[in-house]
Every structure is written in C-alpha cells, then in structure tokens.
PDB file of N, CA, C and O in Angstrom:
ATOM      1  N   UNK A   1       0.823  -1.187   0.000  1.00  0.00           N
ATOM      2  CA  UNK A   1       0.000   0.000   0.000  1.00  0.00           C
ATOM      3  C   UNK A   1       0.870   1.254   0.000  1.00  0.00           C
ATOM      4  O   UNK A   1       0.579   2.221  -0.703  1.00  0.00           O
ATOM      5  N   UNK A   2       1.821   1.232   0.706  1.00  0.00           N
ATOM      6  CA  UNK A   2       3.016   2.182   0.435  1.00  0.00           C
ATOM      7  C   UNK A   2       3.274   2.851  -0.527  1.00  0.00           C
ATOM      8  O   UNK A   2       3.276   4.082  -0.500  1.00  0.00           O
ATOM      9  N   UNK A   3       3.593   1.997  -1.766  1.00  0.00           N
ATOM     10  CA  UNK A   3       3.739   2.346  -2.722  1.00  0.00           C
ATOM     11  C   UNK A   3       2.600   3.149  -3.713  1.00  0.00           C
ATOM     12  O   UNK A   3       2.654   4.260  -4.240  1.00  0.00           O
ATOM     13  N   UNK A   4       1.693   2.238  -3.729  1.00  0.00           N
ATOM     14  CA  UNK A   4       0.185   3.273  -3.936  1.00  0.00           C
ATOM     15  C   UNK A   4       0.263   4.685  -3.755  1.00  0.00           C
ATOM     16  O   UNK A   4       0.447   5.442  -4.708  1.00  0.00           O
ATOM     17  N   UNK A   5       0.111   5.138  -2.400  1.00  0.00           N
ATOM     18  CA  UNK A   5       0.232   6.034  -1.606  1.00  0.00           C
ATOM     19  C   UNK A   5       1.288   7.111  -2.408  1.00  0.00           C
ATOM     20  O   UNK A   5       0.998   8.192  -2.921  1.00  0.00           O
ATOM     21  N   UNK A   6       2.384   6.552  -2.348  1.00  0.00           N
ATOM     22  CA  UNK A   6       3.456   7.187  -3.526  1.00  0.00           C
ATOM     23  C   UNK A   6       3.356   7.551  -4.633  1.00  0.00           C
ATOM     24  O   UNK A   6       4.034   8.367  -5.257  1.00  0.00           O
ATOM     25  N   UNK A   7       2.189   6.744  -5.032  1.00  0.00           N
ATOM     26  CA  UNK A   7       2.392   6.989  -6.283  1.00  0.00           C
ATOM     27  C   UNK A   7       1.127   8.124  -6.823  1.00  0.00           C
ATOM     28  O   UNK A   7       1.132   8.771  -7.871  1.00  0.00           O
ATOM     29  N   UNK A   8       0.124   8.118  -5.790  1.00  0.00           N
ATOM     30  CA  UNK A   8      -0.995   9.081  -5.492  1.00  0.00           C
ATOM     31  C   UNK A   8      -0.783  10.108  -4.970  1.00  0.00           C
ATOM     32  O   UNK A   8      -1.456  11.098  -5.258  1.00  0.00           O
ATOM     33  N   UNK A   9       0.179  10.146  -4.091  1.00  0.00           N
ATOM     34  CA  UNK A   9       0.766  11.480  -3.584  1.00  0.00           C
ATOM     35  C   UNK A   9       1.292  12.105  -4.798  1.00  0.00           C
ATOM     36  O   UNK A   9       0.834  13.247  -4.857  1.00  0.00           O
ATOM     37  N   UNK A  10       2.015  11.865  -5.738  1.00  0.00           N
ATOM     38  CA  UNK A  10       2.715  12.506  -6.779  1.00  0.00           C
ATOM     39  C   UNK A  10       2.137  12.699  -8.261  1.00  0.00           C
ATOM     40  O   UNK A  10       2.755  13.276  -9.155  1.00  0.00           O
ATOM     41  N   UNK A  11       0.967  12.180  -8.383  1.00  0.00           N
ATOM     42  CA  UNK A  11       0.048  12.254  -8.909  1.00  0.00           C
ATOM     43  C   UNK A  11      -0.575  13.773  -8.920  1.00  0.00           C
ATOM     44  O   UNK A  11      -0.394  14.780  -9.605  1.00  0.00           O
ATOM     45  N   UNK A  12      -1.439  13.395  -7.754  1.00  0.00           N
ATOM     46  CA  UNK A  12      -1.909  14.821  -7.336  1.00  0.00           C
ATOM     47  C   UNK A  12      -0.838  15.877  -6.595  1.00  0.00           C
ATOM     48  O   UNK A  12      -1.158  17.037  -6.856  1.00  0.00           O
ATOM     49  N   UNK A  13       0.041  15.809  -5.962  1.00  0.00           N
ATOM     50  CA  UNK A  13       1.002  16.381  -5.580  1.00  0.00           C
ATOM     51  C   UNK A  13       0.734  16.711  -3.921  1.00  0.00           C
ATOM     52  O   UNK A  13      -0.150  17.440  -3.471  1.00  0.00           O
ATOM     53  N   UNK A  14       1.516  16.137  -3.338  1.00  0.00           N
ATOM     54  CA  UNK A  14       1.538  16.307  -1.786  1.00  0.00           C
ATOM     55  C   UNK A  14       0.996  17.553  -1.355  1.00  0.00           C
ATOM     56  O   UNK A  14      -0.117  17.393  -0.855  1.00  0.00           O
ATOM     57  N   UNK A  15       1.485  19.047  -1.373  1.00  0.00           N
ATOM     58  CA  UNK A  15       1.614  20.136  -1.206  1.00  0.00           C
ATOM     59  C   UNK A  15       0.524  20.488  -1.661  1.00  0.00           C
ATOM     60  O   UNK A  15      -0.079  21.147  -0.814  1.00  0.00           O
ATOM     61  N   UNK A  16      -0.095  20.361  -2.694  1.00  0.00           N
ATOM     62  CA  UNK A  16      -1.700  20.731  -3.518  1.00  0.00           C
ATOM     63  C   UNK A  16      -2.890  19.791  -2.488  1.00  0.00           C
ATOM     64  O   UNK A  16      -4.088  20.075  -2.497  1.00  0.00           O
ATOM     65  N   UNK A  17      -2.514  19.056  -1.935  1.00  0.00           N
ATOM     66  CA  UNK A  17      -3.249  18.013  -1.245  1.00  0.00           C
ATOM     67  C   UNK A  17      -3.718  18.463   0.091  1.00  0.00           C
ATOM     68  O   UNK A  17      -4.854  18.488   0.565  1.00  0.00           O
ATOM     69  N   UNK A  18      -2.419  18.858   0.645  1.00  0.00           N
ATOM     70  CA  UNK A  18      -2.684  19.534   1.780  1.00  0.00           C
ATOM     71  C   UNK A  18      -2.835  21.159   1.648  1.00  0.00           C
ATOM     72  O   UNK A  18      -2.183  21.712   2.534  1.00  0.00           O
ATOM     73  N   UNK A  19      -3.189  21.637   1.198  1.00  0.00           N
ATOM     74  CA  UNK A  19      -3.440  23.219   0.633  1.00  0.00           C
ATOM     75  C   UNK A  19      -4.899  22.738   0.392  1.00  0.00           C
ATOM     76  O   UNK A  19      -5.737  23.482   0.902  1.00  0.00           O
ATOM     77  N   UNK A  20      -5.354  21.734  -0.226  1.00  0.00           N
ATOM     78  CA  UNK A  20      -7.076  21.616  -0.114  1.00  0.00           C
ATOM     79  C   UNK A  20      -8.049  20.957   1.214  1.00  0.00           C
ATOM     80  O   UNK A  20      -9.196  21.187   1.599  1.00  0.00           O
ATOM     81  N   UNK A  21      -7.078  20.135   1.623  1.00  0.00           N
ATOM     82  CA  UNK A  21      -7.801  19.189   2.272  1.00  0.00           C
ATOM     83  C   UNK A  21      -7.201  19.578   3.819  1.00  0.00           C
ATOM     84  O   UNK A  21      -8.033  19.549   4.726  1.00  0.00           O
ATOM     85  N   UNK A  22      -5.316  20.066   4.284  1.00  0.00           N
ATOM     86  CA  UNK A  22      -5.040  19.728   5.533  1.00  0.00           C
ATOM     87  C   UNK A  22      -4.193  19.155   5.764  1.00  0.00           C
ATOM     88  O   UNK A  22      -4.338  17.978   5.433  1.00  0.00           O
ATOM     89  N   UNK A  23      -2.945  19.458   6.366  1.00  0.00           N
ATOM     90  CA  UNK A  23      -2.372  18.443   6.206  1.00  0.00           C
ATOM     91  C   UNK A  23      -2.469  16.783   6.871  1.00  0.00           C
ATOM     92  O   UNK A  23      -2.072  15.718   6.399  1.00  0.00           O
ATOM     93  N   UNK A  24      -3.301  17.161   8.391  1.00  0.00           N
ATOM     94  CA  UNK A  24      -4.438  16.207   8.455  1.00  0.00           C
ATOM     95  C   UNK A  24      -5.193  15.364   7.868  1.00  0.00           C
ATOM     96  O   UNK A  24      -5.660  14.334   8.355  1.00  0.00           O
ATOM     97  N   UNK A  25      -5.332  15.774   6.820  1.00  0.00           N
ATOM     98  CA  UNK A  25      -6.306  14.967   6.343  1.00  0.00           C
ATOM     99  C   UNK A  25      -5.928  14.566   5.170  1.00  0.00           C
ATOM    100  O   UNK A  25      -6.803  14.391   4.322  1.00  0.00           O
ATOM    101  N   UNK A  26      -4.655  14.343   4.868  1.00  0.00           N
ATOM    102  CA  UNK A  26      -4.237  13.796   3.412  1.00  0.00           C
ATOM    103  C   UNK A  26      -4.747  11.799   3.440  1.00  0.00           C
ATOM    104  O   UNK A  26      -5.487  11.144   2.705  1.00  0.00           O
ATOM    105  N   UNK A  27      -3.845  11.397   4.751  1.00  0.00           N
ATOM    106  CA  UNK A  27      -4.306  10.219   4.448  1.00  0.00           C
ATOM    107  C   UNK A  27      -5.266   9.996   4.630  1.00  0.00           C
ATOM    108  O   UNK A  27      -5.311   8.785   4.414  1.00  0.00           O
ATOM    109  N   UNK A  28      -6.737  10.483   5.065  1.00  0.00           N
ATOM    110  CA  UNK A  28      -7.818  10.117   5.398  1.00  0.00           C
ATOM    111  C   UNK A  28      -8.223  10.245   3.449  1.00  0.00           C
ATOM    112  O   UNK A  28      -8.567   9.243   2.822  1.00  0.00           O
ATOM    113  N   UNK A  29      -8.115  11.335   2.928  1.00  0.00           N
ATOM    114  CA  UNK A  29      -8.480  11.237   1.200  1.00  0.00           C
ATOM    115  C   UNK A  29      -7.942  10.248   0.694  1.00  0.00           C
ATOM    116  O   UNK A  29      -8.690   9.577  -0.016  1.00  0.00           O
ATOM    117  N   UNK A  30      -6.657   9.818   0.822  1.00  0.00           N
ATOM    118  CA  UNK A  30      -5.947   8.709   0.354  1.00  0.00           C
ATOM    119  C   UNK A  30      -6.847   7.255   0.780  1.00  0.00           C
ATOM    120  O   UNK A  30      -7.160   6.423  -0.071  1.00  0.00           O
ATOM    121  N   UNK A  31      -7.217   7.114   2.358  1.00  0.00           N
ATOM    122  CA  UNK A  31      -8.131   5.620   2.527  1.00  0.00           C
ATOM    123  C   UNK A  31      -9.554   5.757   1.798  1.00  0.00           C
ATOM    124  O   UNK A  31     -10.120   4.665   1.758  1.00  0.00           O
ATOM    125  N   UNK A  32     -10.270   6.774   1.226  1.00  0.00           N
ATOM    126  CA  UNK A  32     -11.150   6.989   0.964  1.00  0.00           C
ATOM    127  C   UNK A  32     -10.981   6.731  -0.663  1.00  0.00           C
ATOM    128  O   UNK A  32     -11.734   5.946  -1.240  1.00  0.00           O
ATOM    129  N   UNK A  33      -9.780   7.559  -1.465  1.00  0.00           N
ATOM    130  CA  UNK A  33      -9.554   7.078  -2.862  1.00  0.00           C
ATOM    131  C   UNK A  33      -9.422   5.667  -2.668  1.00  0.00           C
ATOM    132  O   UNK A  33     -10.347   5.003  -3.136  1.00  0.00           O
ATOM    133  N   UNK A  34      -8.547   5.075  -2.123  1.00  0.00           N
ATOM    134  CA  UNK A  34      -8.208   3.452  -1.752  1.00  0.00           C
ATOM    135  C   UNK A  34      -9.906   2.933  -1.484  1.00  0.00           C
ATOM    136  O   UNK A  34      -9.716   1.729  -1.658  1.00  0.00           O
ATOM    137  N   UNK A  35     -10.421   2.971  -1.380  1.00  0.00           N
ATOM    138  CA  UNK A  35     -11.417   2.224  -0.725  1.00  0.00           C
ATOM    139  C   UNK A  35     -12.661   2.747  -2.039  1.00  0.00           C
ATOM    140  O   UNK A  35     -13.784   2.241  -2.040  1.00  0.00           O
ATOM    141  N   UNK A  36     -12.413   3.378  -2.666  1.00  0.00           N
ATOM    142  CA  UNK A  36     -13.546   3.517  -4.004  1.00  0.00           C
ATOM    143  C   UNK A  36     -13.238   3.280  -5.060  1.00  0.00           C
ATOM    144  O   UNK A  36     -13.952   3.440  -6.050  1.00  0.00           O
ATOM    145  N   UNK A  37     -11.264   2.529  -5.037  1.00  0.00           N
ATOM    146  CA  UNK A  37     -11.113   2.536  -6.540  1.00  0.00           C
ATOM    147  C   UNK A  37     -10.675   1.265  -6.249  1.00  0.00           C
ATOM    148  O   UNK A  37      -9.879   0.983  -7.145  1.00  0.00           O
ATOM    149  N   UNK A  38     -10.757   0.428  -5.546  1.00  0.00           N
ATOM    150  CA  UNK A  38     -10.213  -0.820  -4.968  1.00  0.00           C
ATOM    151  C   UNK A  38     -11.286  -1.863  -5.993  1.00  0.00           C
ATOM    152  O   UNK A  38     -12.500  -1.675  -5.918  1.00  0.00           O
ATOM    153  N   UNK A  39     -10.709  -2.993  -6.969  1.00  0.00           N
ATOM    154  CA  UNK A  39     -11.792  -4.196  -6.926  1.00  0.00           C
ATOM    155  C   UNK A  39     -11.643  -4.735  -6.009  1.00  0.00           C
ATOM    156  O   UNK A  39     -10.745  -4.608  -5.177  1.00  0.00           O
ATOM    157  N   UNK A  40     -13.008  -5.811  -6.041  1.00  0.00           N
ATOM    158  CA  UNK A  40     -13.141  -7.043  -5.092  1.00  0.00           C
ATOM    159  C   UNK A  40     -12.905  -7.924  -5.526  1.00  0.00           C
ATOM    160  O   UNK A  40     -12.998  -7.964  -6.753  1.00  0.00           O
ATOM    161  N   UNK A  41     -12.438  -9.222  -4.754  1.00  0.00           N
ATOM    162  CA  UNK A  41     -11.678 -10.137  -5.111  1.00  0.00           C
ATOM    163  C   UNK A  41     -12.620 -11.538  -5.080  1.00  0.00           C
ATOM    164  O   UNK A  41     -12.893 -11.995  -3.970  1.00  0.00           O
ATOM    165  N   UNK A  42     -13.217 -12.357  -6.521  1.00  0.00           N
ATOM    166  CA  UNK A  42     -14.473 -12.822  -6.728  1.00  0.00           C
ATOM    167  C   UNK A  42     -13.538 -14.339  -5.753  1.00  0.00           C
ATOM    168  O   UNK A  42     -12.516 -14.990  -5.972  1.00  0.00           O
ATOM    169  N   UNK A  43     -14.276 -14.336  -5.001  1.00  0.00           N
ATOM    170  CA  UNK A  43     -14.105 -15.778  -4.086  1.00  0.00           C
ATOM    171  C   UNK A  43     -14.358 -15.425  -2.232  1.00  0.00           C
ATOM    172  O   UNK A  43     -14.877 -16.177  -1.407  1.00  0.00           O
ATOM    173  N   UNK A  44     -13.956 -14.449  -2.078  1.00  0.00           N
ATOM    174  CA  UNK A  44     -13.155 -14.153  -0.812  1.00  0.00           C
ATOM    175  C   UNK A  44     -14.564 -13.241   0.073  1.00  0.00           C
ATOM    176  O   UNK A  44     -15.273 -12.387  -0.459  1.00  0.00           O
ATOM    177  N   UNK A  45     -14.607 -13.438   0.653  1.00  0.00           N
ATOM    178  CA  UNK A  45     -16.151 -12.903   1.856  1.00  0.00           C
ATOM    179  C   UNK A  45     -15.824 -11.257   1.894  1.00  0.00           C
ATOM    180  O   UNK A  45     -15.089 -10.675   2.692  1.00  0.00           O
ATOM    181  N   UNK A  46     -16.380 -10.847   1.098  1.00  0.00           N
ATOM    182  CA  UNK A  46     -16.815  -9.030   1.476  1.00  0.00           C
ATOM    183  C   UNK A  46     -16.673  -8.877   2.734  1.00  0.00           C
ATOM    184  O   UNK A  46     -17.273  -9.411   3.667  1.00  0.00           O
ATOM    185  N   UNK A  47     -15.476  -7.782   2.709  1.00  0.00           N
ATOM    186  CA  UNK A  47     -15.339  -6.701   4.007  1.00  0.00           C
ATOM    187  C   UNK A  47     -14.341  -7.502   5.182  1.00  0.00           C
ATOM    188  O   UNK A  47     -13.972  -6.792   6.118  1.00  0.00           O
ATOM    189  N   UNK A  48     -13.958  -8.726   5.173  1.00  0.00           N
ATOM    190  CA  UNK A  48     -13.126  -9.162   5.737  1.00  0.00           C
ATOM    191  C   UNK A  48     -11.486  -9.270   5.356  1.00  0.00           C
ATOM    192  O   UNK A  48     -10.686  -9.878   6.066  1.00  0.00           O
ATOM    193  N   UNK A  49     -11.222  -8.750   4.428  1.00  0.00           N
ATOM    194  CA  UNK A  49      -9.880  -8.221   3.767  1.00  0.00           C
ATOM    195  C   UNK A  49      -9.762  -6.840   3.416  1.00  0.00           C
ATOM    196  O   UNK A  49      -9.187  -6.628   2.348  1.00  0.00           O
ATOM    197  N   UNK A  50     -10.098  -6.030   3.945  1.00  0.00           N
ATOM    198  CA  UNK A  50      -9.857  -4.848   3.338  1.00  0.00           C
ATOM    199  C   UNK A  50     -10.940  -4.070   1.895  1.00  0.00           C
ATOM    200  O   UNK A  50     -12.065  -4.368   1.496  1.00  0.00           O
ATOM    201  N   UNK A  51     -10.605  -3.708   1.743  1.00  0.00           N
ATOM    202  CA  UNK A  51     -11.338  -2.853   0.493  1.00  0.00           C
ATOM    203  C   UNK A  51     -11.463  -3.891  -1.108  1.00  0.00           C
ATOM    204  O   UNK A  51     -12.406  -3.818  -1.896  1.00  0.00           O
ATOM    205  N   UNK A  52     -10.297  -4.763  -1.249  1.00  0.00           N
ATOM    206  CA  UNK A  52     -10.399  -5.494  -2.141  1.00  0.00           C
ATOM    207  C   UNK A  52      -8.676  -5.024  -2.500  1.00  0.00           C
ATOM    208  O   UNK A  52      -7.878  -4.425  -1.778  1.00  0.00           O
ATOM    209  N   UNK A  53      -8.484  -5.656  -4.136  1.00  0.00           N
ATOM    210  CA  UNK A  53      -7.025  -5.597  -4.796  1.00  0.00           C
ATOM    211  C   UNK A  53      -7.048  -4.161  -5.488  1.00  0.00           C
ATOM    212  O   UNK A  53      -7.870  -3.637  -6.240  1.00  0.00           O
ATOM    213  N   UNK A  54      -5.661  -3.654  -4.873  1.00  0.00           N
ATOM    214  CA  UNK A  54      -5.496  -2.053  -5.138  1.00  0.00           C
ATOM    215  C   UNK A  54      -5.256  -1.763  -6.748  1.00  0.00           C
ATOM    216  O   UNK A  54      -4.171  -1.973  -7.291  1.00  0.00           O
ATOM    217  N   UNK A  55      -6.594  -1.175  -7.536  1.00  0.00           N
ATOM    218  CA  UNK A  55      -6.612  -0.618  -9.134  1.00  0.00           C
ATOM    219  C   UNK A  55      -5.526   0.579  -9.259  1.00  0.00           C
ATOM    220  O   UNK A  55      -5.959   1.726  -9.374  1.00  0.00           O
ATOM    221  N   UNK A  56      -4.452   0.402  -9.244  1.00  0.00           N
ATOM    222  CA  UNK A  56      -3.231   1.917  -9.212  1.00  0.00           C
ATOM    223  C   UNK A  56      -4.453   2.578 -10.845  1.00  0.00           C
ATOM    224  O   UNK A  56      -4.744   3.763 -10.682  1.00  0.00           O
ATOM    225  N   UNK A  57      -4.894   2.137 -11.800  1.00  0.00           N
ATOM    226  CA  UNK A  57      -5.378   3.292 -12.520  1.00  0.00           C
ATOM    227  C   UNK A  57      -6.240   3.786 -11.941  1.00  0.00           C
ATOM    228  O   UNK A  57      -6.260   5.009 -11.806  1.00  0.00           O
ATOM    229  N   UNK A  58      -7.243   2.962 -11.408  1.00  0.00           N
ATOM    230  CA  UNK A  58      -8.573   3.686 -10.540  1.00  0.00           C
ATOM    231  C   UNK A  58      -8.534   4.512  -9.881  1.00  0.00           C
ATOM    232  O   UNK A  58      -9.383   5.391  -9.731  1.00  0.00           O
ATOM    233  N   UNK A  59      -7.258   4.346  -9.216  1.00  0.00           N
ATOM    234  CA  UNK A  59      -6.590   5.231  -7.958  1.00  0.00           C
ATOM    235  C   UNK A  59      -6.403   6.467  -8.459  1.00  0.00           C
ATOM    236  O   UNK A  59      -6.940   7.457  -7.963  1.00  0.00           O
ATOM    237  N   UNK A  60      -5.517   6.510  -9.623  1.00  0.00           N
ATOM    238  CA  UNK A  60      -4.958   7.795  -9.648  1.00  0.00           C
ATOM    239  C   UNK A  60      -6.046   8.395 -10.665  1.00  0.00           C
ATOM    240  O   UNK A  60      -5.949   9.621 -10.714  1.00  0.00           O
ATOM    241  N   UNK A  61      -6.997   7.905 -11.443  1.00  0.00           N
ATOM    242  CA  UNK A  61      -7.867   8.738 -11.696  1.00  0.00           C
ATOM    243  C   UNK A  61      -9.557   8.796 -11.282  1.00  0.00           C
ATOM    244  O   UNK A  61     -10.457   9.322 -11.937  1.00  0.00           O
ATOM    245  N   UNK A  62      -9.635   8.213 -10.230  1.00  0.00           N
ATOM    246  CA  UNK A  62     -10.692   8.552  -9.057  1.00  0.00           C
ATOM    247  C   UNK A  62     -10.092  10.250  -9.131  1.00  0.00           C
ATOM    248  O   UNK A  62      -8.949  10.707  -9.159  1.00  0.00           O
ATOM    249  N   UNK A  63     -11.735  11.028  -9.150  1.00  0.00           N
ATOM    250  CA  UNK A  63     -11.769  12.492  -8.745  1.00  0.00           C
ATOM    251  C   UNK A  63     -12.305  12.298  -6.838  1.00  0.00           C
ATOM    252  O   UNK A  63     -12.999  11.678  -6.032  1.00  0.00           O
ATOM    253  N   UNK A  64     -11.035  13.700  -7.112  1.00  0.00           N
ATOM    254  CA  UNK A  64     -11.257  13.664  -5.355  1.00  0.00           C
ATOM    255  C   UNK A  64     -12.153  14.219  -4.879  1.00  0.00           C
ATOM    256  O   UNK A  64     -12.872  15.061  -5.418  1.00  0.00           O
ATOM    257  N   UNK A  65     -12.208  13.812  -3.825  1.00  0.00           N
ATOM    258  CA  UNK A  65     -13.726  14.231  -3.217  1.00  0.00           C
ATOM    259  C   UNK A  65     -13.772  15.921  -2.547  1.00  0.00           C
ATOM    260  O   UNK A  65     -12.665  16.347  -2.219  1.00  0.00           O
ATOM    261  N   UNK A  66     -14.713  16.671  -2.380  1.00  0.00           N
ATOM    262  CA  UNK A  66     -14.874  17.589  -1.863  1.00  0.00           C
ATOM    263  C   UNK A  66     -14.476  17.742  -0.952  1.00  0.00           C
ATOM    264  O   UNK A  66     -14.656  16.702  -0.318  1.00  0.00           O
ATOM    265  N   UNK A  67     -13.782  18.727  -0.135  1.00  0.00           N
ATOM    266  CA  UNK A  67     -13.165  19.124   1.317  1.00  0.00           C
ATOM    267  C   UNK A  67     -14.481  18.840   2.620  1.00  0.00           C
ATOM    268  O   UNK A  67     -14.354  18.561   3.813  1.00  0.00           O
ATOM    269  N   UNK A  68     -15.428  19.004   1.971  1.00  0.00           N
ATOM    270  CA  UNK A  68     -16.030  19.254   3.100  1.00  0.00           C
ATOM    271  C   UNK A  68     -16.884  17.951   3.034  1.00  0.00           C
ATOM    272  O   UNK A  68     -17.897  18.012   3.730  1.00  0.00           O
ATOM    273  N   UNK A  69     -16.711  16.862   2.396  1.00  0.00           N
ATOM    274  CA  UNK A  69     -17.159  15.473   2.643  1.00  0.00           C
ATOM    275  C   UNK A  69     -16.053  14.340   2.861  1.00  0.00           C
ATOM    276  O   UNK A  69     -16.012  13.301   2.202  1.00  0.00           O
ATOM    277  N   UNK A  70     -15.009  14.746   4.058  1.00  0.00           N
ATOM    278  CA  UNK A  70     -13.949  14.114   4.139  1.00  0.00           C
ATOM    279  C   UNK A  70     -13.890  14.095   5.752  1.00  0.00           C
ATOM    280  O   UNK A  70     -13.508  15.085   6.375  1.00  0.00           O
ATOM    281  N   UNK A  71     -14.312  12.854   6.411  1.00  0.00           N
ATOM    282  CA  UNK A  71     -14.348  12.932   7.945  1.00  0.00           C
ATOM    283  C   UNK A  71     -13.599  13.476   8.887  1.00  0.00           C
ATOM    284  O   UNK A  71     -12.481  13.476   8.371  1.00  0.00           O
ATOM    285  N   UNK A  72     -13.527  13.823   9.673  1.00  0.00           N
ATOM    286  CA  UNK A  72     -12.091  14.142  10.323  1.00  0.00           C
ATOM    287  C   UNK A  72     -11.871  13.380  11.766  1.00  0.00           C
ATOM    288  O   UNK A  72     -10.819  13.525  12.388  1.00  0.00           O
TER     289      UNK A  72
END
C-alpha cells in the first residue's frame, strides 16, 4: 500500500493536497480514494480483507472528493 500512496501522492502532488484538504487529512483522502477505486476479489467474503485488490489506474484517476465530505 506504500507504494500506492506514492504513487498518489505525486500524482496529485503532496503540497496541492494539503493546501485543499489539511495536512491532516491527506491520508484520510488517500483511505477513501483506496477504498472507491479498490476491486473485489471474486471468491473471498466481502469486508473481511480490506477494500479489495489495489486498481493503481482507478486510484490515480478517481476524482477527489470535496473538502467538506472528508471525515475528520
């Protein structure tokens, strides 16, 4: 997941990330992209592994979500 993360951070750009969102709240946008661009994995019981197998395209072109629909 690390790497993901890396590769989404630089994508959108760290500094632009936290200038919208916080610097707080970068990884909370990051589990939230992770968790909407994620497939599921056809065999394996929903919600007991995580989000599913990480889509790096989904990831980096999932639009981010609004500032003000991001939990804190």
């Amino acid at each position: 997941m690390a790497g993901a993360a890396a590769v989404w951070l630089s994508v959108h750009g760290h500094q632009a990330l936290k200038d919208t969102y916080g610097p707080e709240q970068v990884q909370q946008v990051f589990l939230h992209a992770l968790e909407h661009s994620s497939r599921e994995v056809p065999g394996l019981p929903g919600g007991k592994f995580g989000a599913g197998i990480i889509d790096m395209h989904a990831l980096v072109q999932l639009e981010l979500p609004d500032p003000s629909e991001v939990e804190e």
